[in-house]
C-alpha positions as CSV (number, residue, x, y, z in Angstrom):
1,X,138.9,54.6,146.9
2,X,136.6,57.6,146.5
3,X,135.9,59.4,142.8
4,X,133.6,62.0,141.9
5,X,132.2,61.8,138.9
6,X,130.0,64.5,136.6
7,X,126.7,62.7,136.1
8,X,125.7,64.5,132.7
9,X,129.1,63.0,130.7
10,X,129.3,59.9,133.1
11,X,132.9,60.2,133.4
12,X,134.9,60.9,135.9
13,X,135.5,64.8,136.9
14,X,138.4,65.9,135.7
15,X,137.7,69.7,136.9
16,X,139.0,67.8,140.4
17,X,142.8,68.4,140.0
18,X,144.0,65.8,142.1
19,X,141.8,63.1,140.3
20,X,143.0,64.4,137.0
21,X,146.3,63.3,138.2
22,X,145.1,59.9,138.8
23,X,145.5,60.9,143.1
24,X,142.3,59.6,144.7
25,X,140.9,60.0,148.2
26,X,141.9,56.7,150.0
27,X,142.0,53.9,152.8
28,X,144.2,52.0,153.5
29,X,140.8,49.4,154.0
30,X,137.7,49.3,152.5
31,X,135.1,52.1,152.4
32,X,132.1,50.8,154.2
33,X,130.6,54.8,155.1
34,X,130.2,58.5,152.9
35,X,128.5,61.3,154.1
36,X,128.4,64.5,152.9
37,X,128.8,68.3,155.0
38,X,126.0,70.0,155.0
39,X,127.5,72.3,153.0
40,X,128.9,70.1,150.4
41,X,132.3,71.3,151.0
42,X,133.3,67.8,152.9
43,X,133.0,64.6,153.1
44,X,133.5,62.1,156.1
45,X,134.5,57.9,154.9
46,X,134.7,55.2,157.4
47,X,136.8,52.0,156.5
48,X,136.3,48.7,157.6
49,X,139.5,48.8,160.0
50,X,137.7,51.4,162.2
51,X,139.1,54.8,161.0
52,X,137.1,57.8,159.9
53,X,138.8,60.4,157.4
54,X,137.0,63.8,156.4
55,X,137.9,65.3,153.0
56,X,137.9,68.4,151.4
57,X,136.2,67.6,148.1
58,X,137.7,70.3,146.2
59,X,141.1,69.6,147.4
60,X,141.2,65.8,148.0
61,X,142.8,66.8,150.7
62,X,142.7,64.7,154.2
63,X,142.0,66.9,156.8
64,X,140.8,65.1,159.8
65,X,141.5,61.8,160.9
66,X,140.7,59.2,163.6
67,X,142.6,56.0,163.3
68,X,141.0,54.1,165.9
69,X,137.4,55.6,165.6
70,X,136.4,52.2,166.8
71,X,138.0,48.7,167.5
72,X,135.6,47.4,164.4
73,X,134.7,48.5,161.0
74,X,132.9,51.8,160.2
75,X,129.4,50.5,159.0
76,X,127.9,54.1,159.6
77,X,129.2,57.9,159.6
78,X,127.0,61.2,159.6
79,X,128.3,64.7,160.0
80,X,126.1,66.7,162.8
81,X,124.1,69.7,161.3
82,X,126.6,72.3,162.4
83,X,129.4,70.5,160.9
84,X,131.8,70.2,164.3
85,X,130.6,66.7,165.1
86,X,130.4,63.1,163.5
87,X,128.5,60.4,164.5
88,X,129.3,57.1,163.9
89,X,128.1,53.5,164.4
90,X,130.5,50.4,163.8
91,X,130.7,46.5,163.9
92,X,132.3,46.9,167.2
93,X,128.7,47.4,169.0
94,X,128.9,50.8,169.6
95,X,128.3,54.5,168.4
96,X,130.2,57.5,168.9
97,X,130.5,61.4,168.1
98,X,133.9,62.9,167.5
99,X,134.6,66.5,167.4
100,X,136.4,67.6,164.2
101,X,138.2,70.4,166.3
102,X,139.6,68.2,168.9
103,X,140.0,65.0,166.3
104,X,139.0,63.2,169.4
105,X,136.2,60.5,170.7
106,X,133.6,62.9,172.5
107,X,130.8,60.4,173.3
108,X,130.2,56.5,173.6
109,X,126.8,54.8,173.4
110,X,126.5,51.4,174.6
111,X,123.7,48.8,174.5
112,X,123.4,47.3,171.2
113,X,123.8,43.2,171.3
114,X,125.2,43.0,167.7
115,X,126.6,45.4,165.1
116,X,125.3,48.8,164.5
117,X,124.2,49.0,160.9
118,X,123.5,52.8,161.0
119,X,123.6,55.9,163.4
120,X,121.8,59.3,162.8
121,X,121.2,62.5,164.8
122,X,117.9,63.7,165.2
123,X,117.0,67.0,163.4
124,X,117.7,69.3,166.4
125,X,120.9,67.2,167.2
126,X,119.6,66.3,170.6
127,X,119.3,62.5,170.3
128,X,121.0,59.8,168.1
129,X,119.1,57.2,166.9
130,X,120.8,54.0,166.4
131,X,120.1,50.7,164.5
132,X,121.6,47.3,164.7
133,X,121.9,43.5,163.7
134,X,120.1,42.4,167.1
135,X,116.8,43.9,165.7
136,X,116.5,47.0,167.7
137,X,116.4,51.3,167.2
138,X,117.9,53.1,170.1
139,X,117.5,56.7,170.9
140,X,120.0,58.3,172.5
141,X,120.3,61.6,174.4
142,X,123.5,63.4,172.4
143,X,125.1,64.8,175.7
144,X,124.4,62.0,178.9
145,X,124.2,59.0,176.5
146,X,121.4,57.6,178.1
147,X,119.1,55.5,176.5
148,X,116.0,56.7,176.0
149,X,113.9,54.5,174.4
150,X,114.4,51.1,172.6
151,X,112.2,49.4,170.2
152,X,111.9,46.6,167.7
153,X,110.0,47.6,164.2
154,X,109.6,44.1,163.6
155,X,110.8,40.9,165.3
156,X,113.9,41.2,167.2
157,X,115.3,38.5,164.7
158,X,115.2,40.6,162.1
159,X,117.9,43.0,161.4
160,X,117.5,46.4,161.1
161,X,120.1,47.4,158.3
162,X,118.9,51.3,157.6
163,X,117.2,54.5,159.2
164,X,116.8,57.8,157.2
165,X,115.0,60.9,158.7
166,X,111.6,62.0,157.1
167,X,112.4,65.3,156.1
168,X,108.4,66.8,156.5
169,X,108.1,65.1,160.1
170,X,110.8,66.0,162.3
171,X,110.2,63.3,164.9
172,X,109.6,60.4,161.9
173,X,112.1,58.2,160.5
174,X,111.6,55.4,158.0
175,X,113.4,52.1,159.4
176,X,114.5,49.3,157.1
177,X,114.8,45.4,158.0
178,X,115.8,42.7,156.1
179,X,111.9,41.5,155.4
180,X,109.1,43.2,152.7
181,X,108.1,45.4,155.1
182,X,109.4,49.4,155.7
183,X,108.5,51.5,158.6
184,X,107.7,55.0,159.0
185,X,108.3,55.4,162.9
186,X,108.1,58.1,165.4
187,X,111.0,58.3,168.1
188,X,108.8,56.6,170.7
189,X,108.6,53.5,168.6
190,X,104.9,53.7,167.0
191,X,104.4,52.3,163.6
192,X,102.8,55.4,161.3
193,X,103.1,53.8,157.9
194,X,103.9,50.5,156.8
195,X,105.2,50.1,152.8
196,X,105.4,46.6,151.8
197,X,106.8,45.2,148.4
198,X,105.0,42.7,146.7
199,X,108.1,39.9,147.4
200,X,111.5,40.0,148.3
201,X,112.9,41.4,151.1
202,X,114.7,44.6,151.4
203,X,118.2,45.8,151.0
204,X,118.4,49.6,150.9
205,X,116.1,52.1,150.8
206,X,115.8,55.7,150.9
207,X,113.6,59.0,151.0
208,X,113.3,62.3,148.6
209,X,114.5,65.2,149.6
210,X,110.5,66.8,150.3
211,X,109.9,63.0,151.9
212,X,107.3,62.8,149.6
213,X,108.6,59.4,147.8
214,X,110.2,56.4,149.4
215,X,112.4,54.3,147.3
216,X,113.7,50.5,148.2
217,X,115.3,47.8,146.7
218,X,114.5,44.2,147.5
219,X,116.8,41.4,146.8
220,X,114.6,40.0,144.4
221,X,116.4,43.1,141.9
222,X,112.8,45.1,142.0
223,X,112.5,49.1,142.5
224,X,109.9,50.2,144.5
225,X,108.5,53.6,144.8
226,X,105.8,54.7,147.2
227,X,103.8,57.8,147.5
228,X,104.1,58.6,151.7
229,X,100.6,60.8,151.5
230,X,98.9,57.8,150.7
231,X,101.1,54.9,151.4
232,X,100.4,53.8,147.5
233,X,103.0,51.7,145.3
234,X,103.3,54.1,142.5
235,X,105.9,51.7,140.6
236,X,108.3,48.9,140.4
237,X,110.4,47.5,138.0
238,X,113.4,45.5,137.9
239,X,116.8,46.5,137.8
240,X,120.2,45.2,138.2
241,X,122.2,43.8,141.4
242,X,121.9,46.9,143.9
243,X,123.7,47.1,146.8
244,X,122.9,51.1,147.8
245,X,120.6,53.6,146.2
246,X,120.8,57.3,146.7
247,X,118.1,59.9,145.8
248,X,119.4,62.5,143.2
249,X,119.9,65.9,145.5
250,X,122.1,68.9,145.1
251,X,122.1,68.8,148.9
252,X,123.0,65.3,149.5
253,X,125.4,64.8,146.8
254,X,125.9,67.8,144.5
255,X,128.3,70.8,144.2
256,X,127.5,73.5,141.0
257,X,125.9,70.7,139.3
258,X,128.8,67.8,139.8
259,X,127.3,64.9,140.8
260,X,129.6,63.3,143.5
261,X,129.8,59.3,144.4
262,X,131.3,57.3,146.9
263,X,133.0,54.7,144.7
264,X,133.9,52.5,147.6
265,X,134.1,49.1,145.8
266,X,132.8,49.2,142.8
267,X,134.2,48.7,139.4
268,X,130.9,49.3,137.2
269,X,128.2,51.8,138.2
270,X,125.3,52.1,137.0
271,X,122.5,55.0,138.2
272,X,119.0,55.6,137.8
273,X,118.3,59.3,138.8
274,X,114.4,59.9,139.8
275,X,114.3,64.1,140.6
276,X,111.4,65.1,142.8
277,X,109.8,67.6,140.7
278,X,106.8,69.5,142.9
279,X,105.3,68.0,146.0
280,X,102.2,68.4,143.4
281,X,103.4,65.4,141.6
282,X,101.5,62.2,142.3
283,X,104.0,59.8,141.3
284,X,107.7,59.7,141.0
285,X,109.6,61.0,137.7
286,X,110.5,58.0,135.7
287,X,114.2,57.0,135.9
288,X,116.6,58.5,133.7
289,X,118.9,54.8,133.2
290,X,121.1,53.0,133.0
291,X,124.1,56.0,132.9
292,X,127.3,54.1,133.5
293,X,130.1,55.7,135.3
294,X,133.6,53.6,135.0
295,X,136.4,54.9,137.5
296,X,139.9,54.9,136.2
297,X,141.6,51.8,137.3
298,X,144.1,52.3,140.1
299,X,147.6,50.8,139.8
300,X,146.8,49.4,143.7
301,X,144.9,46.4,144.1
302,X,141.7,46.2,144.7
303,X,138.8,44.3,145.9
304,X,135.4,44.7,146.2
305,X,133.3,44.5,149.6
306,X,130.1,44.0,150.2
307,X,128.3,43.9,153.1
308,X,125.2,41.1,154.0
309,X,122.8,41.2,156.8
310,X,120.9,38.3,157.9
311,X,119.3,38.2,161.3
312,X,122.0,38.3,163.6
313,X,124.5,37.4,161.3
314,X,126.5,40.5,159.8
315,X,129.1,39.6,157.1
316,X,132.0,40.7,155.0
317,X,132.1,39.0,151.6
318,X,135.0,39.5,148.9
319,X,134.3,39.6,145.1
320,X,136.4,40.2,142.2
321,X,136.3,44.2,141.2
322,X,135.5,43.0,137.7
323,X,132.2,41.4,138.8
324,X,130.4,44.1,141.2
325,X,127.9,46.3,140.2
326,X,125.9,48.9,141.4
327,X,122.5,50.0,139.9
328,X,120.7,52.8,141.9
């Protein structure tokens, strides 16, 4: 299931017709990937029986689908800057790029050893940069395939579960591994910054819009917050069980003000915005938390997912949907 809730009332938005009507954008699986158009206007989900759907958000309506995107579950989706393309990595090994005009499978990249935990395109769409369970980043060239360069941030045991662009360096990208340690990285594999927590390894991370703030999560339940001119720990404090964050963005997740979320298996969410104010600020705003947003229960069954990586091991473990919470 996917909702959209407004963040200022913390209910769900009832301005969407279709959700006021209790009619929900849906898998028949589990949603494992969101990502948002550009534009706003759409939004692609990957399910964890290897079909992609794109959405009109306004609409609710389904308008492109690939049922067999992949011959595992969808860990990763990202819609190319021009809005024609996706890219996708799975638990089948590989990534792809399908064209949302054809609704076909345009490209396959092969070469990972164990699942592909995420899968972005560079900023001028000519590479793809891969991560994956065996402990390695690939880049990719977007139109032979070929494999340009491979390279471990940390030990090849370790698992890289997360890449994000840096959206001042063009050719940076932070890389997350389950270990204390995140990595600002250039394409050709050199280590630029290292941001390490204090304990506890980490589980999700992710950057301000500017790229002047890196936030993570280690499973120790501690927010960290650094300061990427300086490489400083600005703060941490503890939060809840947190299994993704998101930084607070009109152009990652807003439309006129409507805060939209992925509610992929979760029956309790609870957020803690941080807005990036000026790139003269020299630490974070403080979180505006705990805002809890409740989606309507849905006469269908359901059950939560959540995924675990550990070294080479990449898992899929069921909860009750009363249990599972999210705090950002």
């Amino acid at each position: 299931m996917i909702g959209s809730w407004d963040y200022d009332s913390g209910k769900l938005n009832k301005d969407l017709k279709y959700q006021s009507e209790d009619d929900f954008m849906m898998h028949d699986g589990s949603v494992l990937a969101l990502s948002f158009s550009r534009d706003s206007e759409y939004i692609a989900s990957g399910s964890n029986k290897g079909e992609i759907k794109v959405w009109k958000i306004r609409t609710g309506q389904c308008v492109k689908r690939f049922e067999g995107a992949h011959t595992g579950a969808v860990t990763s989706v990202e819609f190319g800057k021009d809005g024609t393309q996706l890219v996708s990595g799975s638990m089948d090994q590989t990534v792809r790029i399908h064209g949302l005009k054809s609704g076909k499978t345009l490209k396959e990249f092969r070469g990972h050893k164990s699942f592909v935990n995420a899968a972005v395109y560079s900023e001028d769409q000519t590479k793809i940069i891969s991560a994956s369970s065996d402990g390695s980043i690939k880049v990719w060239d977007s139109k032979s395939s070929d494999c340009l360069k491979s390279f471990n941030p940390a030990s090849a045991s370790i698992s890289v579960i997360g890449l994000t662009r840096m959206p001042s360096h063009s050719d940076r990208l932070l890389a997350t591994n389950r270990s204390n340690t995140l990595r600002v990285m250039t394409l050709d594999g050199s280590s630029i910054q290292s941001l390490v927590t204090a304990a506890g390894d980490v589980v999700t991370s992710t950057v301000s819009p500017k790229g002047r703030f890196v936030y993570a999560v280690s499973d120790d339940g501690v927010l960290h917050a650094w300061d990427t001119d300086s490489g400083k720990l600005e703060i941490s404090f503890k939060v809840r069980r947190v299994v993704s964050c998101l930084h607070g963005s009109h152009s990652l997740a807003c439309i006129n003000d409507v805060m939209c979320c992925g509610v992929v298996w979760c029956g309790v969410m609870y957020c803690a915005v941080a807005r990036e104010r000026s790139d003269v600020a020299r630490t974070p705003p403080a979180p505006q938390y705990h805002r809890q947003l409740r989606p309507r229960r849905n006469t269908k069954t359901m059950e939560t997912v959540t995924r675990v990586h550990h070294m080479h091991h990449h898992t899929i473990q069921r909860r009750s949907i009363t249990t599972n919470h999210w705090t950002l």
